[in-house]
C-alpha angles and dihedrals in degrees: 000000000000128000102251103183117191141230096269131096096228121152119241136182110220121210110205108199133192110240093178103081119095089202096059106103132182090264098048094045084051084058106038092054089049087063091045082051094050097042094054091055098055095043091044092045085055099046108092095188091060105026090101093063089037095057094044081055089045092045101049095092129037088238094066099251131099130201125315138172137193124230129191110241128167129227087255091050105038096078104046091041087055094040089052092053097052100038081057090054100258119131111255146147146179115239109232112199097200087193117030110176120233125187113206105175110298095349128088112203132167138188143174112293138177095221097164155331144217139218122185127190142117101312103234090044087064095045096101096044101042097017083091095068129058131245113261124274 
């Protein structure tokens, strides 16, 4: 499914998510973009340049979140797409999971991983950035 964004100049927060690691299950990718979720806010809370925007997006429901939407990246893609973003002034960030876990049998490892990112800015304003990559499925 393709990313179709509309008209409007709505603010959304964008997940990237890797879709490449096997590993990756429903409930890590839940996580993970949980802590993608968690790591824009506080950087977009902080950011006085942006907070405007942040708190319509905030404020647009009474439950103190906005629209996002979660887009199927791979490990390859997720840094130059978040690069791009924030060379071209919009707020974004990778998602660094200093300890992923990895079971291998018996054994539970885990080790630093980039899992996700995020990018948040007015929708149509990103089209032609993230219009290249589907929604998650």
């Amino acid at each position: 499914m393709s990313l179709n964004l509309p008209p409007e100049k709505e603010p959304a927060l964008y997940i990237l998510m890797r879709s490449d690691l096997e590993s990756l299950n429903p409930g890590k990718m839940v996580a993970q973009g949980a802590h993608a979720a968690n790591q824009s806010v506080a950087m977009l809370s902080k950011d006085h340049s942006i907070y405007p925007l942040y708190e319509q997006w905030r404020s647009s429901t009474p439950c103190g979140f906005g629209v996002t939407l979660c887009l199927d990246v791979t490990g390859d893609q997720l840094p130059p797409v978040v690069e791009a973003a924030y060379r071209a002034g919009f707020a974004a960030g990778v998602t660094h999971d200093p300890s992923y876990p990895l079971q291998d049998g018996q054994v539970l490892h885990t080790l630093p991983l980039d899992t996700c990112g995020y990018v948040f800015g007015h929708k149509p304003d990103l089209y032609i950035l993230l219009g290249q990559f589907d929604l998650l499925k």
